[in-house]
N, C-alpha and C positions, 0 to 999 in steps of 0.2 A: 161225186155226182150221185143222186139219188138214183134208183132202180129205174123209179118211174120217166126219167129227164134220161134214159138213157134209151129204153124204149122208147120214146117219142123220137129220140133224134136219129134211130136208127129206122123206125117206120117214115118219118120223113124226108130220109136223106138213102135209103136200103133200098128197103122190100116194106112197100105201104102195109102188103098184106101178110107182114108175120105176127101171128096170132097170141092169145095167151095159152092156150095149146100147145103149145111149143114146151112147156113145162120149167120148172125156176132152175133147174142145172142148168139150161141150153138158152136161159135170159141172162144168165149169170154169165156166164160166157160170154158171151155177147157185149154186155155189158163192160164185161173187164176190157175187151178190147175199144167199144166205144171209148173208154175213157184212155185206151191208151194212144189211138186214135186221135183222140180232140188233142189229148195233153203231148205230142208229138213236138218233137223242136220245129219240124217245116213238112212239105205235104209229102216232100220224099222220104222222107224218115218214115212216116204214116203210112204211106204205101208200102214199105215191105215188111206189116205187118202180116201173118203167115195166110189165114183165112180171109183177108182179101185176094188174095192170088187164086186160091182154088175154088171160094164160090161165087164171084161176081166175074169172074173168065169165062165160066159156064153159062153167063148169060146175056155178053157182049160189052161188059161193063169193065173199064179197067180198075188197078188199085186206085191209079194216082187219081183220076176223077172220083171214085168211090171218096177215099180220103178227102181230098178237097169240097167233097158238097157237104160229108158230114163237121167238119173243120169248122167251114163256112155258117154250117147250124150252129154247131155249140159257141161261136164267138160270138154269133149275133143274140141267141140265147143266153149270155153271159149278161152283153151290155143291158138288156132289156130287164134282166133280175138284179143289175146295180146301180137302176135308177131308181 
């Protein structure tokens, strides 16, 4: 998944407002989990991915809906670039 497809589906499905600020170690990161995230066998597996648990706890968000809206993006983002 490109950088840029991974940032989108994490501001769309995250935190609208993470910036490019954030710097290319802490996108990259992000990133890897994004895609480990989408590329999950099901939402529970995707959910106890580790930094879902400690930063979207902190803001009333669980893993498992975290994972699932992002899930939900990248499959629908998927069919839309295999048409």
């Amino acid at each position: 998944m490109p950088l840029e497809t991974a940032k989108a589906l994490y501001r769309r499905t995250i935190e609208p407002n993470a910036s490019y600020g954030e710097g290319e170690a802490w996108w990259a990161a992000v990133a890897a989990e994004v895609v480990a995230v989408a590329g999950a066998e099901n939402t529970a597996a995707a959910a106890i991915i580790a930094w879902w648990h400690h930063d979207w706890s902190q803001v009333g968000d669980t893993p498992k809906a975290a994972a699932a809206r992002l899930r939900r993006a990248s499959r629908a983002l998927s069919r839309r670039v295999s048409k």
